[in-house]
C-alpha positions as CSV (number, residue, x, y, z in Angstrom):
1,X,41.6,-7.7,71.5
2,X,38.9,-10.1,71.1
3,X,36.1,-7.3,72.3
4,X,37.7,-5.2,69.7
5,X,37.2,-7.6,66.9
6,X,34.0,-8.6,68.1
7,X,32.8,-4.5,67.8
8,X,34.3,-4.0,64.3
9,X,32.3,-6.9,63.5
10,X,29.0,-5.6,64.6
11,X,29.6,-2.1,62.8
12,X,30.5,-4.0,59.5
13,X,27.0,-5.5,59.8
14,X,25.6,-2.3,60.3
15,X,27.1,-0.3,57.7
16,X,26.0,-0.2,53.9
17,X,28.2,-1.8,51.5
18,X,31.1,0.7,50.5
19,X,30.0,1.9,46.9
20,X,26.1,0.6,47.4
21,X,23.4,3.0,47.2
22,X,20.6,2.5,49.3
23,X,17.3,3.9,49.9
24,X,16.4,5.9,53.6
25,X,15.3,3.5,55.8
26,X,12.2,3.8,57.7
27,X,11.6,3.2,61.4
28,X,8.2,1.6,63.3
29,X,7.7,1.9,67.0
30,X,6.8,-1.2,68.8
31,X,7.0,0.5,71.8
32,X,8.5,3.7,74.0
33,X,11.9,1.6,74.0
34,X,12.1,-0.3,70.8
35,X,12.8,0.3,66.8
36,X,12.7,-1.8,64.0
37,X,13.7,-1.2,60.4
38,X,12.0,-2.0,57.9
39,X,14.2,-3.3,54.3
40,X,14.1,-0.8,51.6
41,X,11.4,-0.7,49.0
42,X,12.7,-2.4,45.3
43,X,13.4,-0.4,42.6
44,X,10.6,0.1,40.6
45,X,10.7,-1.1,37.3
46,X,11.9,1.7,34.3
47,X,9.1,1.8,31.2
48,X,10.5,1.5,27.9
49,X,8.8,2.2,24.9
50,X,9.9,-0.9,22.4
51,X,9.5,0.1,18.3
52,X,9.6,-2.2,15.9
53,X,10.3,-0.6,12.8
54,X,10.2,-2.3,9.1
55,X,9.3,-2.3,5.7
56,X,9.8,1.4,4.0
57,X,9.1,4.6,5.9
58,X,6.4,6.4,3.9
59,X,5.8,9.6,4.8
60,X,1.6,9.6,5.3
61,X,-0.3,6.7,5.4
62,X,-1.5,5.8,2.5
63,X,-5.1,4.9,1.3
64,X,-6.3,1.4,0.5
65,X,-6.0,0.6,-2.6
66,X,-6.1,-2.5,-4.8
67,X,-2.8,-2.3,-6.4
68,X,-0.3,-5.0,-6.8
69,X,2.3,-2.9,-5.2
70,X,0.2,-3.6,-1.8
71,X,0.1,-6.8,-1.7
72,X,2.3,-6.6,1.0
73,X,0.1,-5.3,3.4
74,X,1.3,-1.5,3.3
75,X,-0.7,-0.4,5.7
76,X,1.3,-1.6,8.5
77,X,4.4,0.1,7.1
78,X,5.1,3.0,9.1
79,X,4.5,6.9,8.1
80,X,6.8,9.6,9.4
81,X,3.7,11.5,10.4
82,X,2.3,9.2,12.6
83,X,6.0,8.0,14.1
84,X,6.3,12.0,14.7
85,X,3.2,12.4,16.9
86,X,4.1,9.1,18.6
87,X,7.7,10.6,19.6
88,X,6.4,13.8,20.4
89,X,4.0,11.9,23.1
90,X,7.0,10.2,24.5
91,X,9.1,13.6,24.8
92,X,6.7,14.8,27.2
93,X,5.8,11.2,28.9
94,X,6.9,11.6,32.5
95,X,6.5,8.1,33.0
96,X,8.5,6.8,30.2
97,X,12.4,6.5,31.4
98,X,13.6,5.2,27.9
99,X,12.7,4.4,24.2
100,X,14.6,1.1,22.3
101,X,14.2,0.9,18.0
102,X,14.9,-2.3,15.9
103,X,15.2,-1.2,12.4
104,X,16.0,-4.4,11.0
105,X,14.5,-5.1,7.4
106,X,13.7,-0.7,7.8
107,X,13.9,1.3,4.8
108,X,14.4,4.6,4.6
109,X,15.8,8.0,3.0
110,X,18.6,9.8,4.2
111,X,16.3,12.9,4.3
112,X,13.9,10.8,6.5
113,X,17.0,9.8,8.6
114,X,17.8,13.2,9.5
115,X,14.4,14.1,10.1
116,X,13.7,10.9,12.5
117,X,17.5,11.9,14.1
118,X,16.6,15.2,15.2
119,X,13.5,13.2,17.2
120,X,15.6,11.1,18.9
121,X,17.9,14.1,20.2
122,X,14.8,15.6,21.6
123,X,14.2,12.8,23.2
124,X,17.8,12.7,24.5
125,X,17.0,16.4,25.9
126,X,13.9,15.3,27.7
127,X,16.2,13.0,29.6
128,X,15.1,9.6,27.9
129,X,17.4,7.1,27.1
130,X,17.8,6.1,23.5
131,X,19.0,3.1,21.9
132,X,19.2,1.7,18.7
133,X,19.3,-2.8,17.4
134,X,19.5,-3.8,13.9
135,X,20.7,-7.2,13.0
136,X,22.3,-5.3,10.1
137,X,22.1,-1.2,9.1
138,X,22.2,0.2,5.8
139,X,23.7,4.0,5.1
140,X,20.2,5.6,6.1
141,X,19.6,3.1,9.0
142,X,23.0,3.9,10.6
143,X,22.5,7.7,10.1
144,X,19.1,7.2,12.6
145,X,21.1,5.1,15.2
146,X,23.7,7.4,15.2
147,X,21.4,10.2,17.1
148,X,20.7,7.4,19.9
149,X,22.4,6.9,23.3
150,X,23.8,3.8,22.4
151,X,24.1,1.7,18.8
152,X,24.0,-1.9,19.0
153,X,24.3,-5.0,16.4
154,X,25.7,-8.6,16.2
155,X,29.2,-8.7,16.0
156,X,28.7,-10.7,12.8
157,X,26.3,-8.8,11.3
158,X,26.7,-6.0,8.8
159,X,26.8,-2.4,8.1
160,X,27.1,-1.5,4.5
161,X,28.2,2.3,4.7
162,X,30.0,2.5,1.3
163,X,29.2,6.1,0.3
164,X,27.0,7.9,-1.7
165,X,26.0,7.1,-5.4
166,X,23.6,8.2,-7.5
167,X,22.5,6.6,-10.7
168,X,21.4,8.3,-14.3
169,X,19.8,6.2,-16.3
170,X,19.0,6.9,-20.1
171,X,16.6,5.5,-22.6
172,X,17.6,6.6,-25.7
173,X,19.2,3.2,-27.1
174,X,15.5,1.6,-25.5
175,X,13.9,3.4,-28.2
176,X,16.4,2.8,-30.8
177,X,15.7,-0.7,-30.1
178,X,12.2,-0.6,-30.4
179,X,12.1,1.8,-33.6
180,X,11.1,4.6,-31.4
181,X,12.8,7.9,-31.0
182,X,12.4,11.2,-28.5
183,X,11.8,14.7,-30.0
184,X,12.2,17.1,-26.8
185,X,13.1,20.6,-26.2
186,X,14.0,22.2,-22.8
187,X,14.3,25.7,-21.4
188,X,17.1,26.1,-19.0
189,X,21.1,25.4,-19.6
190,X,21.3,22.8,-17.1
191,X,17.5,21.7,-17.0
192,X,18.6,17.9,-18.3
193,X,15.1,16.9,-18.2
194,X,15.4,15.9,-22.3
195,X,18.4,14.0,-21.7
196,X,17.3,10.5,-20.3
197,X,15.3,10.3,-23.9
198,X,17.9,12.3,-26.3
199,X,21.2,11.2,-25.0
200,X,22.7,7.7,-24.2
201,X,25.3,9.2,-21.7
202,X,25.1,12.6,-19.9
203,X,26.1,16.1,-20.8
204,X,28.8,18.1,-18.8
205,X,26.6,20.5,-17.7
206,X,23.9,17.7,-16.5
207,X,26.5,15.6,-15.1
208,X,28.2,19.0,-13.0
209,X,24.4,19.1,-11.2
210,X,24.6,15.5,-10.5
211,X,28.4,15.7,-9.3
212,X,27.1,18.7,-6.8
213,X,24.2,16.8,-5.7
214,X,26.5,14.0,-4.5
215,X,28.9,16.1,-3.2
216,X,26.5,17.4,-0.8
217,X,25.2,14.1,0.4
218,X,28.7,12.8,0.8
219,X,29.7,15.5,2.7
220,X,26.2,15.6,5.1
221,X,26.7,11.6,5.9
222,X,29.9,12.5,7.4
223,X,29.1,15.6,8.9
224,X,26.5,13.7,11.0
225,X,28.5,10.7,12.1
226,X,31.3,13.2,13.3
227,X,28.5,15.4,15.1
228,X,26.9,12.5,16.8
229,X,29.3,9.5,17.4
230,X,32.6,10.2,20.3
231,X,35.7,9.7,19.8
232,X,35.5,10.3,15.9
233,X,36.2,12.9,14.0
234,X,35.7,13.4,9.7
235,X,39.2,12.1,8.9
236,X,38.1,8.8,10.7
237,X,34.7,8.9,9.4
238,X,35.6,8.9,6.1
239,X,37.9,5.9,6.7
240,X,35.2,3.7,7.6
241,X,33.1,4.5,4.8
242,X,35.9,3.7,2.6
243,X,36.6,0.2,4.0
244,X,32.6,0.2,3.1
245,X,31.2,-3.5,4.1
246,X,31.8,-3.8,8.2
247,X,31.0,-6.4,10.5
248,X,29.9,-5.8,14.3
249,X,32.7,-6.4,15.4
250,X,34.7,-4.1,13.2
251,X,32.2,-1.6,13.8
252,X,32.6,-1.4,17.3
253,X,36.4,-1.0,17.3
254,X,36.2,1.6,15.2
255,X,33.7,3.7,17.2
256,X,30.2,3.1,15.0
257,X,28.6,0.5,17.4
258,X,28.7,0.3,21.3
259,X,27.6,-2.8,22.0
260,X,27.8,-6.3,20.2
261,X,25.0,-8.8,20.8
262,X,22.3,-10.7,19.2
263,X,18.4,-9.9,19.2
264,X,17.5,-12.9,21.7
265,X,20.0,-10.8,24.3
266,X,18.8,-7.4,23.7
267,X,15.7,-7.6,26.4
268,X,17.8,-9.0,29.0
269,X,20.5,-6.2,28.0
270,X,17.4,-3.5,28.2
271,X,17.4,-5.1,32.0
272,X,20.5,-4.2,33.0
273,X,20.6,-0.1,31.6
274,X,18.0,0.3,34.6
275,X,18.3,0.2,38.6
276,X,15.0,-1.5,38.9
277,X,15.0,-3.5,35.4
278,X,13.0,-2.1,32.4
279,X,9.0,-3.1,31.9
280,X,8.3,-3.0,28.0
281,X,5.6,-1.6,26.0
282,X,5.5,-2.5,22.8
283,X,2.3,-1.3,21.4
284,X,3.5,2.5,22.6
285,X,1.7,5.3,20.7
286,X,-0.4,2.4,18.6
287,X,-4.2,2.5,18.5
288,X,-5.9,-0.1,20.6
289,X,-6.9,-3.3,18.6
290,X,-10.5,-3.3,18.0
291,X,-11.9,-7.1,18.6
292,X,-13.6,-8.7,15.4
293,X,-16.0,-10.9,14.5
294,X,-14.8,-13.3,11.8
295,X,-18.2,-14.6,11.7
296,X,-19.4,-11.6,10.1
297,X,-18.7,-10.0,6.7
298,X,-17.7,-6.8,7.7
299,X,-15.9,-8.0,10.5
300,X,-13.2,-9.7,8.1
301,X,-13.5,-6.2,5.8
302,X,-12.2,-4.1,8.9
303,X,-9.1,-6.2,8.4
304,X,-8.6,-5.0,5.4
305,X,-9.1,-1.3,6.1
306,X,-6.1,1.2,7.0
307,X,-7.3,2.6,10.7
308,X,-7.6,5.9,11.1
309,X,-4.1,7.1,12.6
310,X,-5.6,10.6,13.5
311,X,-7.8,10.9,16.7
312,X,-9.5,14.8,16.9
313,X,-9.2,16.6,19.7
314,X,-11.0,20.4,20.7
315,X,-7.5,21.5,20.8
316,X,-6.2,24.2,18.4
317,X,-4.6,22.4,15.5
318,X,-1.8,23.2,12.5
319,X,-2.8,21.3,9.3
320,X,0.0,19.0,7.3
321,X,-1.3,18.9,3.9
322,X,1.3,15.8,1.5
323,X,1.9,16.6,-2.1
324,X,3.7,13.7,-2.3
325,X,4.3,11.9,-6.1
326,X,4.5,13.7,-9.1
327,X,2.2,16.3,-10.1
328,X,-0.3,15.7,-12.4
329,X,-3.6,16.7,-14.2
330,X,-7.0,15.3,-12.4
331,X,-7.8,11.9,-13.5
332,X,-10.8,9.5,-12.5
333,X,-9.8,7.7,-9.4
334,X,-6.7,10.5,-8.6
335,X,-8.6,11.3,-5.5
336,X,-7.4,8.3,-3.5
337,X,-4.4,7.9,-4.7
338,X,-1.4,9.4,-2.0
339,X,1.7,8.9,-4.9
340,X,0.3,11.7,-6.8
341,X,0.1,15.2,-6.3
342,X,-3.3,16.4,-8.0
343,X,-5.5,20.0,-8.3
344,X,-8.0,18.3,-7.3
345,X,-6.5,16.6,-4.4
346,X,-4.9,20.0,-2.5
347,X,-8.3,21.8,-3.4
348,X,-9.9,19.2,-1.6
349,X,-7.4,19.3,1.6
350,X,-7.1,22.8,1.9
351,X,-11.1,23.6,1.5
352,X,-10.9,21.2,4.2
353,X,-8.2,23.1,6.8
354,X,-10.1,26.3,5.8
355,X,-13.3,25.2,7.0
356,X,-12.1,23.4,10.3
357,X,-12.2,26.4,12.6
358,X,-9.7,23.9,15.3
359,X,-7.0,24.9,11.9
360,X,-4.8,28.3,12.7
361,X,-2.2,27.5,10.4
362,X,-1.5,24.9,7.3
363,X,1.9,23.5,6.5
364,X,2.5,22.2,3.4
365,X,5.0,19.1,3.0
366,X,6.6,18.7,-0.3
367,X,7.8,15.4,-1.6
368,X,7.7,16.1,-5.5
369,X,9.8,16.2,-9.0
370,X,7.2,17.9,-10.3
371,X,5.3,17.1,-13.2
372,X,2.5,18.9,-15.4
373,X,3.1,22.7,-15.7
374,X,-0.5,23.6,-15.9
375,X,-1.4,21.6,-12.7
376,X,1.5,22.7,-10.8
377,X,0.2,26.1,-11.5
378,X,-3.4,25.6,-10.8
379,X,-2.1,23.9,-7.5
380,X,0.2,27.5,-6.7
381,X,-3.3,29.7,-7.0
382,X,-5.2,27.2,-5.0
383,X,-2.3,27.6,-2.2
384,X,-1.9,31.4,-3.2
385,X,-5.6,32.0,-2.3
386,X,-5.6,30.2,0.7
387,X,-3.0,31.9,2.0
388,X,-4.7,35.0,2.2
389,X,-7.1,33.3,4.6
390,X,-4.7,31.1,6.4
391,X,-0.6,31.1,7.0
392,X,0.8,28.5,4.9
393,X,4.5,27.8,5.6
394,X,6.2,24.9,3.0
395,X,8.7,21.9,4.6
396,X,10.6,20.3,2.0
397,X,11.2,16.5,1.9
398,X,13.2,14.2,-0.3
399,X,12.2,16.0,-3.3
400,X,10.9,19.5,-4.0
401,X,12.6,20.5,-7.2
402,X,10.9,21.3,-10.8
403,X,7.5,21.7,-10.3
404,X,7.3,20.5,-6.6
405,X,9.5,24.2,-5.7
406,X,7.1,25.9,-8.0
407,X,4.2,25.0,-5.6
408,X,6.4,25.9,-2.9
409,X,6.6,29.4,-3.6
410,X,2.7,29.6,-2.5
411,X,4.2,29.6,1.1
412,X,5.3,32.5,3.4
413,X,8.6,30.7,4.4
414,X,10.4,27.4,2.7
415,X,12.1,25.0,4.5
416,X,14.2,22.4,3.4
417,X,15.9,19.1,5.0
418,X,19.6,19.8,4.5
419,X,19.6,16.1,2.0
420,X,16.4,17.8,0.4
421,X,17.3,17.9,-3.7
422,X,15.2,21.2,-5.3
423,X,15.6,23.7,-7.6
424,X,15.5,22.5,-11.0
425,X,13.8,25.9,-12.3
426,X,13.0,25.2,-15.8
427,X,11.1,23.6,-18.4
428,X,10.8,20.9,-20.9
429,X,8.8,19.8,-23.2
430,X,7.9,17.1,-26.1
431,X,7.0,13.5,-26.9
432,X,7.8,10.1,-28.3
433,X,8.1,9.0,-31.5
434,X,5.4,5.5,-31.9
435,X,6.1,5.3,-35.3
436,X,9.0,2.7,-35.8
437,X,7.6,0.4,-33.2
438,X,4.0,0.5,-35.1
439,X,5.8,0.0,-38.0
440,X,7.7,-3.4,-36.6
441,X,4.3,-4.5,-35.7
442,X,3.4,-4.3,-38.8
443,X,0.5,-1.1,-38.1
444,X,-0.1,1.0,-40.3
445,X,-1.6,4.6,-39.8
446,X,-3.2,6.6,-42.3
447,X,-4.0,10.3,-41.2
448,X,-6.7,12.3,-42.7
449,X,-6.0,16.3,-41.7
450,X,-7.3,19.3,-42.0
451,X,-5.4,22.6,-40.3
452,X,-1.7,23.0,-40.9
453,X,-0.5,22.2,-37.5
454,X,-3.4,19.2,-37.2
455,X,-0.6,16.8,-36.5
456,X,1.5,18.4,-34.5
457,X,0.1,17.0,-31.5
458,X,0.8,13.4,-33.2
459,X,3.4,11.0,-31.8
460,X,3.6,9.3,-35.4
461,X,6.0,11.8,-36.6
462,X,8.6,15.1,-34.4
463,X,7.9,18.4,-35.0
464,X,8.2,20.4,-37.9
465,X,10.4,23.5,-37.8
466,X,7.4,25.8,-37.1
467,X,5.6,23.7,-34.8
468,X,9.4,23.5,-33.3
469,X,9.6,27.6,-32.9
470,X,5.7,27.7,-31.6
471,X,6.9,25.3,-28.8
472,X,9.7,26.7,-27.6
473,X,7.8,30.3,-27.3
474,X,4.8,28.8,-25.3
475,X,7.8,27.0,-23.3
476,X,9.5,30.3,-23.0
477,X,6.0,32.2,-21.3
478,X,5.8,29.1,-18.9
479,X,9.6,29.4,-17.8
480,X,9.0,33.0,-17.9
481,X,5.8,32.8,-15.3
482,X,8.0,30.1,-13.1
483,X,11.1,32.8,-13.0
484,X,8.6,35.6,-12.1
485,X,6.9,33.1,-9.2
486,X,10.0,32.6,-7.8
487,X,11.0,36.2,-8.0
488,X,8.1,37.1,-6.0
489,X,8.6,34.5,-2.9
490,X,12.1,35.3,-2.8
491,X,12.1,39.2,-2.9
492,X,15.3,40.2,-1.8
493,X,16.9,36.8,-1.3
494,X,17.3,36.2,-4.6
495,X,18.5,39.1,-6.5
496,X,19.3,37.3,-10.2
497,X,17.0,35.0,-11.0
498,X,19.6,33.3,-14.0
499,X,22.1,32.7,-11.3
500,X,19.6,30.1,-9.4
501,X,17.7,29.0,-12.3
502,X,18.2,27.6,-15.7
503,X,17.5,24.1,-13.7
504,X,20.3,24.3,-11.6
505,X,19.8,21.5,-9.1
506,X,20.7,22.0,-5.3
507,X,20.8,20.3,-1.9
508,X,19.0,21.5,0.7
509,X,22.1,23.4,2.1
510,X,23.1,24.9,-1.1
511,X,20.3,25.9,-1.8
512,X,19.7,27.9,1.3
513,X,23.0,29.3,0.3
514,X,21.8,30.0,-3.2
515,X,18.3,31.9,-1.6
516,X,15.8,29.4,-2.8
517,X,14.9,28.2,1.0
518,X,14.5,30.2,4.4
519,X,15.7,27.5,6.7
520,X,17.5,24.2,7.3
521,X,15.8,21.8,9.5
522,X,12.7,19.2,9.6
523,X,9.0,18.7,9.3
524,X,8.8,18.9,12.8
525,X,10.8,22.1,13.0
526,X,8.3,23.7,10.8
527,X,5.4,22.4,12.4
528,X,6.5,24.1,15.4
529,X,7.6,27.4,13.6
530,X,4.2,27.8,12.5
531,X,2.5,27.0,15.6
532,X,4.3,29.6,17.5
533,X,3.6,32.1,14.5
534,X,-0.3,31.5,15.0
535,X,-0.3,31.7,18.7
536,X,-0.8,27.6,19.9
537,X,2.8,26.3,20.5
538,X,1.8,25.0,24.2
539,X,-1.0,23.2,22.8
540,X,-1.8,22.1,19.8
541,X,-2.8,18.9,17.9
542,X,-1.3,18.1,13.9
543,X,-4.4,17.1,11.5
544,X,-2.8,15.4,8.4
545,X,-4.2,16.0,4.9
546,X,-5.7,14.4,2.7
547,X,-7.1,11.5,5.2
548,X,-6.0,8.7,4.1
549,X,-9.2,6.7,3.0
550,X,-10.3,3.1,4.4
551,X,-11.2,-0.1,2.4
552,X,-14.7,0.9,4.1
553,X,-14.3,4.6,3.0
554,X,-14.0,3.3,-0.7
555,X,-17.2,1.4,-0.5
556,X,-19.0,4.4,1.0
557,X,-17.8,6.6,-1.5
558,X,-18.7,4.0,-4.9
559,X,-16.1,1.1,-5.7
560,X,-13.2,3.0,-7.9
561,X,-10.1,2.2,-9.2
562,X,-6.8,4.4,-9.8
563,X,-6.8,4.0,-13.7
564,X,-4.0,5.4,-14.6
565,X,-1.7,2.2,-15.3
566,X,-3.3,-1.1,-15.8
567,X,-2.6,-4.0,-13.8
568,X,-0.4,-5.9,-16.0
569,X,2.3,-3.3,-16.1
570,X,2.1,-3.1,-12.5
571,X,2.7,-6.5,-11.7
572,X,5.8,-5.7,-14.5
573,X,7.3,-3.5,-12.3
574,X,6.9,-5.3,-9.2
575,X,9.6,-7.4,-10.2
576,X,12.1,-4.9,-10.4
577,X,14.5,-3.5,-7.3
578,X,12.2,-1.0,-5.5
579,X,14.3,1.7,-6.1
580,X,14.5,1.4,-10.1
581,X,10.8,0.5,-10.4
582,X,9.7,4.3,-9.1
583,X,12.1,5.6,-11.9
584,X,10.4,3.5,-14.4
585,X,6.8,4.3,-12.9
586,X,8.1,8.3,-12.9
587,X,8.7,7.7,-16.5
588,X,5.6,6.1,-17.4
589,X,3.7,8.7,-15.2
590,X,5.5,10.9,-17.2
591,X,4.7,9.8,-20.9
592,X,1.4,9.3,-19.9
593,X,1.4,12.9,-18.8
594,X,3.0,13.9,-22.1
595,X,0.3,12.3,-24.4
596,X,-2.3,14.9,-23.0
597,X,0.1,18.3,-22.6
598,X,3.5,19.0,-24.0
599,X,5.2,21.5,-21.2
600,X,6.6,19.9,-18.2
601,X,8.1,21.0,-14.9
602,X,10.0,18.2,-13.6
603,X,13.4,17.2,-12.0
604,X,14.8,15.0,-14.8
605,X,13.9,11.1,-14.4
606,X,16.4,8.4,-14.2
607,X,18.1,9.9,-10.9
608,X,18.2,6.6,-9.0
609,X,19.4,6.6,-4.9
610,X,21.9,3.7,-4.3
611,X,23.0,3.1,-0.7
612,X,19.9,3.9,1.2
């Protein structure tokens, strides 16, 4: 009995562990009679990509510039174009097993959320694993992490998820207040554009577009979190928005998070989710830091510059051209600026794709409420005529409604982000009334005229009943020219054009529905369309225009400065919540846009995003 023990004994020593995996082992020879085995060979250690995204997801880098509204450093806020390339790299990155995000302090759209989503499910498919920290999420922050492997936060930090809201704000009793008034007319039953200056509270026809518009986001936010999170379906979904404020802990019993732990944890946890532990690199997909010499003068400038986030290649390439902002005449110092859309800016973009040889096809990315009618147009001929020479196909972002869908109808295809808001097919026009508020200031004008419509022009006084019908006929051609634009791009998808327009606002899903857009998906999505279309989609490299331009590229150039609001207002604004102050900036855009042409094309102002 004792032999027997002594045998199971010495077969337990040889066997593995029940349950353990183990590598093959490998056998030297000593000699013709004798083996040894060697141990097996460690696990090697997994790479992770590590992210650290913060501040607000813009969606191109922007130029340097010397507003107030950089002062905090802007440049090293992220740009969806650049975060694109990167996670396209780590799709195909055979040595990269996994990729980890912390979005605290990280702003974004829910547009940009589905769009940055649908990266991190093709990263999923190229058999990376995905994970998501924030020390607390917002709406648009959760809707990301939701497309990841696993979610994870503090148990007692937050997610606010309370729902969708969307905010009209009107000026009227402003103006009343400062002895100004509005006089506006608007082409379009449900164009609303007039309203934040005519009314104090909304229409029903106005409010019925906003009601739709937040009907459709609702319904998207919940759509997603039942797509992508297990074990919950839209009844619970909805719950959970409803009880609104959640910690981590509630979060995780209800299905939102999968892990609870604090930021000082989360490497060590990153450890575990590999056999061999996990190697970090956290400057994945970044440009290599350049060493500088503070003792020279330039040296300190390069700190200051925005680096160049595009490196050329000899590979074919499909050209991103940004109209991002609203759309608006040509101005000194426009050129630089990346929150406006400008003739003279797209001229300058697409002469430039036309003349790159690498370029085979040009998508153009709209994130606009339009603007100035007669740029808007000028921009459409610009894209028009480049077509002819190039395929241009038209991604839609946040915004691409007014005069933003105008432009879009340049392009052979349109597609929208299912969050996008366009259509607003109509027009407005008009101006404000200075006269009360000169008159509490105790100004006086005196006019001297000669021409019986001199004045009409003049924001000292509205319209006259003839200057009134002369309006509304010019606004009438421009509306007509928009309805025949859009008549021509959508040949057979749309087959009334009153039915869509009139400034009916849609979604991006509606309005796929309604015939104004080809397809739902991303920026990405339509980079690739159009790189299989031209013949590249194994290879192929994304130039993004306009370049954004360095500190050093402003002194090359002559020393300018973006005129078109002077720095005391800006610093105004800075004080207000981010999301109110690029209402109130639309609206000054806006006046300031007024005071030089009286027919607009633009989604109405005052739409604010709560919940982000």
């Amino acid at each position: 009995m004792k032999r027997f023990a002594a045998l199971l004994s010495l077969c337990a020593l040889c066997l593995p562990a029940l349950g353990q995996t183990t590598a093959p082992t490998t056998t030297t020879t000593t000699s013709p009679s004798t083996t040894t085995a060697t141990a097996p060979a460690p696990a090697k250690k997994a790479h992770v990509a590590f992210l650290k995204l913060t501040d607000e997801l813009r969606e191109r880098p922007e130029s340097f510039n010397f507003s107030v509204f950089n002062a905090n450093s802007p440049a090293k806020s992220p740009a969806m174009s650049s975060l694109i390339v990167t996670l396209n790299k780590a799709a195909k990155d055979d040595t990269l097993a996994g990729l980890v995000f912390d979005v605290s302090g990280f702003s974004l759209s829910l547009n940009q959320a589905h769009e940055l989503g649908q990266q991190l499910l093709t990263l999923r498919k190229a058999h990376k694993t995905v994970a998501i920290y924030a020390s607390d999420f917002t709406t648009a922050t959760y809707l990301l992490a939701s497309h990841a492997d696993r979610v994870i936060m503090p148990e007692n930090g937050n997610l606010l998820m309370p729902g969708v809201s969307l905010n009209m704000l009107f000026f009227k009793g402003t103006l009343e207040k400062l002895g100004m008034d509005a006089d506006f007319i608007q082409v379009g039953k449900y164009k609303g554009a007039e309203e934040p200056f005519m009314r104090k509270t909304a229409s029903p026809e106005y409010r019925a577009q906003i009601e739709g518009l937040v009907d459709g986001l609702y319904g998207q936010i919940v759509k997603t979190i039942d797509e992508n999170r297990p074990n919950m379906d839209e009844d619970t979904v909805k719950k959970a928005i409803d009880e609104g404020w959640l910690t981590g802990k509630r979060a995780k019993e209800l299905g939102l998070v999968d892990w609870t732990l604090t930021r000082d944890k989360l490497e060590a946890w990153i450890d575990t989710q590999f056999p061999g532990g996990a190697l970090l690199v956290e400057d994945y997909g970044q440009p290599k830091k350049k060493n500088i010499d503070l003792d020279s003068p330039f040296g300190f400038l390069s700190m200051l510059s925005t680096p160049k986030t595009t490196s050329r290649t000899r590979e074919p390439a499909v050209a991103v051209i940004y109209a991002t902002g609203q759309i608006m005449p040509d101005y000194p110092g426009a050129e630089g600026n990346t929150n406006v859309v400008t003739p003279a800016t797209i001229r300058t973009a697409v002469d430039k794709a036309l003349k790159d040889n690498l370029v085979k096809a040009i998508v153009l990315r709209i994130d606009s409420p339009g603007g100035s009618a007669s740029a808007s147009d000028e921009i459409w001929t610009v894209l028009k005529d480049a077509d002819k020479k190039k395929p241009i196909t038209v991604s839609m972002g946040r915004l691409a409604a007014s005069g933003g869908y105008y432009i879009a109808c340049a392009g052979r295809s349109i597609t929208a982000n299912p969050n996008t808001i366009t259509g607003s097919i109509g027009v407005v026009g008009g101006k404000i009334i200075f006269k009360g508020l000169l008159d509490k200031a105790g100004i006086n004008v005196e006019t001297v005229s000669r021409g019986k419509h001199a004045e009409m022009l003049s924001m000292l006084r509205p319209f006259s009943d003839d200057e009134r019908t002369y309006l509304t006929a010019q606004m009438e051609e421009v509306y007509a020219t928009f309805t025949s634009r859009v008549m021509e791009a959508r040949a057979g998808k749309v087959l009334k054009i009153d039915d869509v327009a009139q400034g009916r606002l849609y979604t991006g899903v509606a309005g796929k529905k309604a015939g104004l857009v080809d397809t739902v998906g991303t920026l990405q999505d339509t980079i690739a369309a159009a790189a299989k279309t031209a013949g590249i989609e194994k290879n192929y490299q994304i130039l993004v225009l306009p370049e954004a331009k360095t500190f050093a590229d402003i002194l090359r150039e002559g020393l300018t400065m973006d005129a078109s609001m002077p720095l005391e207002t800006q610093a105004a604004l800075k004080a207000m919540p981010a999301e109110y102050r690029a209402e109130a900036l639309r609206v000054l855009n806006l006046v300031n846009v007024l005071q030089k042409e009286r027919v607009l094309m633009s989604l109405p102002v005052g739409i604010v995003e709560e919940n982000k």
